[in-house]
N, C-alpha and C positions, 0 to 999 in steps of 0.2 A: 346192549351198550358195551363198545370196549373197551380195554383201559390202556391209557398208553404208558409203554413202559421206559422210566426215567433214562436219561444216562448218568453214564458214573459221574460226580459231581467235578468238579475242576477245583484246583488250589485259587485260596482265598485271593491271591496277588494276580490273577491273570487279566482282568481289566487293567491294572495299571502297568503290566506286559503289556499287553497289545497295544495301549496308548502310546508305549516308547517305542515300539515297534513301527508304526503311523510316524511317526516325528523321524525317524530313522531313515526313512524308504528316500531310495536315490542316494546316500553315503556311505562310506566305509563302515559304517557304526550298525548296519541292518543286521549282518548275521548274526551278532552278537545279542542284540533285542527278539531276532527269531528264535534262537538258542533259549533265551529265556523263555520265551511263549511256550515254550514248546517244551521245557521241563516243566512246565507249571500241569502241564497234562501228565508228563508218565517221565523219569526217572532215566539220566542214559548216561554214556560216559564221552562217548564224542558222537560227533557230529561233520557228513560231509558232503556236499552238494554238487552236482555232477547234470551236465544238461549232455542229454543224447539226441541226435539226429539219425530217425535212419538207422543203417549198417554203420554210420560212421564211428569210430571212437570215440568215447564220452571226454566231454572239453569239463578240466575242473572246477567250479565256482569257488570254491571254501571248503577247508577241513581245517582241524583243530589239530591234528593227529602229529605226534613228533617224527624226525624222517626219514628213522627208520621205516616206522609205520605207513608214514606218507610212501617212499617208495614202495612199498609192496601192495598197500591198499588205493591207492592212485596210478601212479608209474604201472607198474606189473600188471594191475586190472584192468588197463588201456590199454596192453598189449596183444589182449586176445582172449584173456578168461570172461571180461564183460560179457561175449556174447552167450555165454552160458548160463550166468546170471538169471533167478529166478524174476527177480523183480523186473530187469532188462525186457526176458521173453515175457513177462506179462503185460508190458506197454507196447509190445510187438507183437503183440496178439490181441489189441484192444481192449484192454479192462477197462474199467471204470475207476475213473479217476479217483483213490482218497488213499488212504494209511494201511498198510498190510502188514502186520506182522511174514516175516520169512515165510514159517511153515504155513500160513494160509496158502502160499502161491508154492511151495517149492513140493517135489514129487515125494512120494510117502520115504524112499530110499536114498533123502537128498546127503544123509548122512555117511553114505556107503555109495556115492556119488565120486566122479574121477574130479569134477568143480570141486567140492568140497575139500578131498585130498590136495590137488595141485594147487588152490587158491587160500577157500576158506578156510582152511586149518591153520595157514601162516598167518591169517593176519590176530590170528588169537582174543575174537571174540565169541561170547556165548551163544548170541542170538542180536536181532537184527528187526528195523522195524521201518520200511522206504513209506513215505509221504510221496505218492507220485502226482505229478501237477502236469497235466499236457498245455504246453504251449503251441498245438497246432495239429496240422494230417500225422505230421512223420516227427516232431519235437514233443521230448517229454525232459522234466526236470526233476530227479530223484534225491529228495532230502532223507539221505541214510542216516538213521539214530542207532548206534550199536550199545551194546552192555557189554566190558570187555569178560574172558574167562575166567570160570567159577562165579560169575554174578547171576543168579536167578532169572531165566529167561523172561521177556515179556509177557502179560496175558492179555486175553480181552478186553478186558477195562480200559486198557494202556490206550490201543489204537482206538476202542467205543469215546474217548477221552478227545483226543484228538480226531478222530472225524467228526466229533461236535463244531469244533471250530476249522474245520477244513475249507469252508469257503472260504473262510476270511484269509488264512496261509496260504491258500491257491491264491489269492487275487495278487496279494503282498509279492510273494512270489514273481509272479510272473510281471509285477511292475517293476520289479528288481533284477529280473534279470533275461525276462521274456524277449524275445525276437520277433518282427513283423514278419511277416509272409513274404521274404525274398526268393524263394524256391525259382528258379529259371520255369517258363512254361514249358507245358511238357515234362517234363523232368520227375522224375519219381526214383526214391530211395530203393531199394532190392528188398523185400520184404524178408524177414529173418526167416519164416516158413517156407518161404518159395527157394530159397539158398539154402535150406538144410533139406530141402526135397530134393537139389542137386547135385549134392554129398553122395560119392561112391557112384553116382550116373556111371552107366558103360562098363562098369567093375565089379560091382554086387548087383543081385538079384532082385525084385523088389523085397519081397520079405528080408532078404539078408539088410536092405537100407531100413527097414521098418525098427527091427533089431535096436542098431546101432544107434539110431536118433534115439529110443528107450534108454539105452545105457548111457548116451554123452545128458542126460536130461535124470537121472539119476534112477531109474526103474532095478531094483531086482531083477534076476530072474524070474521066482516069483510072481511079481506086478507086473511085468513082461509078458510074460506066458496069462495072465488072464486077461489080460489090456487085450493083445491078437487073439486070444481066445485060442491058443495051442499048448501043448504039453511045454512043461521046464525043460525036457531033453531036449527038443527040438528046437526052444531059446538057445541051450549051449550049443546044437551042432550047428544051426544059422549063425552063430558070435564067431565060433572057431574057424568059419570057412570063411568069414568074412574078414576076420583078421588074418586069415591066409593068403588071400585075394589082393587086402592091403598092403599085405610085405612088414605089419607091424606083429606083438608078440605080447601087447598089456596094454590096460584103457589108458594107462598114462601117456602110449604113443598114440594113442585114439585119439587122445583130447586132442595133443596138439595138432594132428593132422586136421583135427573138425575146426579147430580154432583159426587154423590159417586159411582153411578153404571160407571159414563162413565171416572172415575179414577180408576174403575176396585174392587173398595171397596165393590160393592155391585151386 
């Protein structure tokens, strides 16, 4: 006989969240009853909602954020760091749909990552928690929960809390702001795999392109070198020839060049 193991309990007000939340759906008044629902599970400081299609640029539904924050955590991240984005490439590689805490999806070295430096360090959160909701083949809808700096990162509990209730914010969701299937026939997005496979084509080597996607994706050397299953020396002389190759000198001119190519700019 097994036993099934609970989940973490939910705050005593989240029935009469979700009831306002229901009354809500289709007006201006939703985000704000989602908001609630959705701290009645785990604890956050803002909130912002972002529908992606595709390689396209994320279109933004709602954030709370002042604008300062707004431009660099909106604006800026439309720009081209989105496609770096862990939670991004995980609905671009087909996850299953629910709540992830960052580090569940982001690589062991997301810290010491060129994302991280160029993006996530400005917008000066701690940690990071996407409710991802697919609207379709190539539409997903990421409701970012962040904790901002020096606040105690997410645990477990947090997102087991909220994947409790995650059918019910999927459905909400996507009656709020879901799109039917107008995709042109024929017609298919660039898959974010098959466009970072075409990164340094014709210019790097394949190992030298294997490298490079490791480090814009946030890999050590290190985690590099055991991922291909070759020496760390040999991660740095593939890095240094290929950043030779490229004409650049630090990841910082990696990112951008990877961020323009895999927005199709380049």
């Amino acid at each position: 006989m097994t036993t099934e193991i609970p989940h973490p309990p939910l705050a005593d007000g989240w029935v009469t969240a979700l009831a306002a939340m229901a009354e809500t759906l289709g007006t201006d008044r939703f985000p704000g009853a989602l908001r609630q629902i959705l701290s009645q599970c785990c604890s956050f400081d803002s909130m912002v909602i972002s529908r992606y299609e595709g390689a396209l640029p994320p279109a933004s539904l709602y954030q709370d954020l002042d604008e300062l924050q707004a431009a660099i955590t909106v604006e800026f991240y439309a720009s081209g760091p989105y496609l770096l984005d862990p939670l991004y490439q995980a609905c671009r590689n087909g996850c299953t749909p629910a709540a992830y805490r960052l580090m569940d999806l982001a690589p062991e070295a997301f810290f010491r990552s060129e994302y991280y430096r160029a993006f996530y360090r400005k917008i000066s959160i701690s940690d990071e928690i996407g409710v991802l909701v697919q609207d379709g083949a190539e539409r997903w809808i990421i409701v970012s929960l962040a904790r901002f700096a020096r606040r105690q990162r997410f645990e477990a509990a947090d997102t087991a809390r909220l994947n409790t209730v995650f059918q019910v914010i999927s459905a909400a969701v996507r009656r709020q702001w879901g799109q039917a299937e107008t995709a042109a026939q024929g017609f298919q997005q660039p898959d974010w795999e098959d466009r970072m496979q075409t990164f340094g084509t014709g210019v790097l080597s394949p190992r030298e392109r294997e490298v490079v996607q490791l480090v814009l994706q946030g890999h050590s050397t290190p985690s590099a070198a055991a991922y291909l299953g070759i020496a760390e020396g040999t991660v740095k002389v593939h890095r240094h020839h290929a950043y030779s190759k490229l004409g650049i000198a630090s990841q910082a001119e990696l990112f951008s060049m990877a961020t323009r190519h895999l927005a199709g700019a380049g």
